[in-house]
N, C-alpha and C positions, 0 to 999 in steps of 0.2 A: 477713193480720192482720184480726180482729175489731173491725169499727164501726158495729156494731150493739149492741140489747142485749143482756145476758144469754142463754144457751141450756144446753143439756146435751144434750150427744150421748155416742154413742159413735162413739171412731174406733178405723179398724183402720190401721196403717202396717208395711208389710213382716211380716206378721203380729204386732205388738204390740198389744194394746188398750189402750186411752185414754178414761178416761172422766170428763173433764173438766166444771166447769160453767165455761163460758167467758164473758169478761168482754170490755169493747172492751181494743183494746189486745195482747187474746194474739194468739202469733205459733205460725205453722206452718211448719217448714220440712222442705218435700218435694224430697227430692233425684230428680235425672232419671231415670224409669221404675220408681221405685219402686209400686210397689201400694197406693193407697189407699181408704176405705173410711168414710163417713160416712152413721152410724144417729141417728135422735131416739132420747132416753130421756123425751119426752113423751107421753101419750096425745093431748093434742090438736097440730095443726099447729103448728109454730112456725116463726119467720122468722128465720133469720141471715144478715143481713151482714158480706160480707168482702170487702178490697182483696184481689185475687194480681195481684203483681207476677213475672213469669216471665224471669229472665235466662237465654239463649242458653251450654248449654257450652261452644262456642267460647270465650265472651267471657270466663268464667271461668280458663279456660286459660290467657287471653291479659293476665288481673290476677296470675293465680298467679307465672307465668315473670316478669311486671313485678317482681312482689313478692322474687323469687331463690326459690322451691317452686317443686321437680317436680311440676309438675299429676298425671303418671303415678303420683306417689307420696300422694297427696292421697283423702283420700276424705269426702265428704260426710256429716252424721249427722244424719240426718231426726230431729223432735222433733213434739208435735202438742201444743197448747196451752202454757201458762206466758209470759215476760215474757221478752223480748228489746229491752231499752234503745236500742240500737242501729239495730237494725231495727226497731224501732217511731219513731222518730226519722226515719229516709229516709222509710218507707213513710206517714206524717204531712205530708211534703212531697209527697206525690202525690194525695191526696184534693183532691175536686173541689174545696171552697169554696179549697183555697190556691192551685186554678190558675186562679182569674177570669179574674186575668189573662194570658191563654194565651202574649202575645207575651214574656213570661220566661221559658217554657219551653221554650229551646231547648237547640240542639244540644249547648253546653257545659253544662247544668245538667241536662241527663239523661244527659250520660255522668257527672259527679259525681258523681251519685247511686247510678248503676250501678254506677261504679268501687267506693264506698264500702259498698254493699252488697256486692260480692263480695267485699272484703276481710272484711268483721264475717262472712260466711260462713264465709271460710275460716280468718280468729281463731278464733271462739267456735265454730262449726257445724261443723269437721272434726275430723279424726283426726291432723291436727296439735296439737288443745288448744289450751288460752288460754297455752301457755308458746312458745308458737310466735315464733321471732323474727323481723322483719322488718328488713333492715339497709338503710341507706340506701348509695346510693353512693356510695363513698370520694371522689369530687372533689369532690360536694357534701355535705358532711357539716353546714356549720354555716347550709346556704342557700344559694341563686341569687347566684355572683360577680357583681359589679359589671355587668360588660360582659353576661354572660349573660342577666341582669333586664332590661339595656337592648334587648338582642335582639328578646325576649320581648315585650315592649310597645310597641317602634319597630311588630314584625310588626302586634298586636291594632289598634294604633293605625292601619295601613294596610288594614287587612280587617275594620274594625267595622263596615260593614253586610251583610256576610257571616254565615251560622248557623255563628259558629265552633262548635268540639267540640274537648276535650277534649286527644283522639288528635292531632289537626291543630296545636293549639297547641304539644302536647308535645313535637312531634317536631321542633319548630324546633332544640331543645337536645337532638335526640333522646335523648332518656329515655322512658321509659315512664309514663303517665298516673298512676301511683299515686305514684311517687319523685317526678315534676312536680308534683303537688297538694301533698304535702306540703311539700319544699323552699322552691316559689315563696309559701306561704304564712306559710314563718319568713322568708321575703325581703319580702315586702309587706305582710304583718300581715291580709292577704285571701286568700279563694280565686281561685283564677281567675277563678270565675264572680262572684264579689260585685264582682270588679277592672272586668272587663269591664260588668257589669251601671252601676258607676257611672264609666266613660268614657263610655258610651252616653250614659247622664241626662245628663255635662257637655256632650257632644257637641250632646246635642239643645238643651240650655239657650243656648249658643253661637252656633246655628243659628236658633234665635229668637228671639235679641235682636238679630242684628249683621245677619240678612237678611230679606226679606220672601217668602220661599220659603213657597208652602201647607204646611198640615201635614201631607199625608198624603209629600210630599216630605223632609220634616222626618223622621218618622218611619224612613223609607226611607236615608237617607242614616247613619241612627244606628244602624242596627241592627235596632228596634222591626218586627214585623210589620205593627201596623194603630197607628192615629195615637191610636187609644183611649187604647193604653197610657202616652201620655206623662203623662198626669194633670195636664195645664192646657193653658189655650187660649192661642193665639201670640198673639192680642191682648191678656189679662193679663197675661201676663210682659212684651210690648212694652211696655205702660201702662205698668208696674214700674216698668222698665228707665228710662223715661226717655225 
């Protein structure tokens, strides 16, 4: 994805040429081992910036079959400039100024992203088409049953200073990470990661009013990598608090 300014090149993609003026924001999508190929149509130098983001065929594979597609029956359709909504949306949550703070980007919010990107791939970016269906599984059709939810968060609830992911959560109700995200978020009105992201915050909020444990233990016990990320100090909240 372009996030830089303006440029004009030429690109070559599996022999197609493309001879875009690119804007931030357009998207490229190169499928694996395809042949690529990028010319200035400047006389003097010019500088483009761009995020690539590179997901693992394995990992695609393994969204596809989540999804109910035969990966084997699946094929990629590389594009080279224009506007991809979607993937410009994931690929926005990966530029540097939105990961300041690094210790939220773990383990569950970079398979969410992944997940979600290789899904809009294989929506909009294959030879399935945008009429492509994705069905959910029949015992979860209207959300995470009752006791399934309770499962679910009893677990997060026992392993929140752990770098959950994705995979690991999902497989508590063994499903696959794409039917999981979906489901548990017509079940809790959140994703995973936003679920998780704010048990953390309650956890640490918890932790810092009802103990005098240092922060960087504080941190540690909630999840958070480094005590930074809590965004206040144990002594103003204890003030607060009372």
């Amino acid at each position: 994805m372009s996030v830089g300014r303006r440029y004009r090149l030429e690109k070559r993609l599996d022999g197609h040429v493309y001879r875009p003026s690119g804007v931030r924001g357009d998207v490229a999508v190169v499928p694996a081992g395809v042949p690529t190929e990028f010319r200035s149509r400047e006389r003097e130098p010019q500088e483009v910036e761009s995020l690539v983001v590179r997901l693992e065929p394995a990992f695609v594979r393994k969204v596809a079959e989540g999804a109910d597609v035969e990966p084997d029956r699946v094929e990629l359709v590389g594009v080279l400039g224009g506007r991809g909504a979607g993937i410009e949306r994931i690929a926005a949550s990966l530029l540097p100024e939105q990961l300041e703070n690094e210790g939220l980007f773990d383990g569950l919010y970079a398979d969410s992203l992944a997940t979600a990107l290789a899904v809009n791939l294989l929506r909009n970016h294959s030879s399935l088409g945008r009429s492509a269906a994705y069905k959910a599984e029949p015992e979860f059709q209207g959300g995470l049953p009752k006791a399934v939810l309770r499962g679910v968060t009893e677990y997060v609830e026992e392993h929140l200073a752990r770098d959950l992911t994705l995979t690991e959560v999902s497989g508590v109700v063994h499903m696959s990470p794409f039917h999981f995200s979906r489901m548990f978020k017509l079940s809790a009105d959140l994703s995973p990661h936003q679920y998780v992201l704010r048990r953390r915050v309650e956890r640490a909020k918890d932790l810092l009013v009802n103990t005098n444990l240092p922060l960087h233990e504080v941190a540690r016990l909630s999840g958070f990598t480094d005590q930074s990320h809590l965004g206040t100090s144990p002594r103003s909240l204890r003030l607060a608090s009372g």
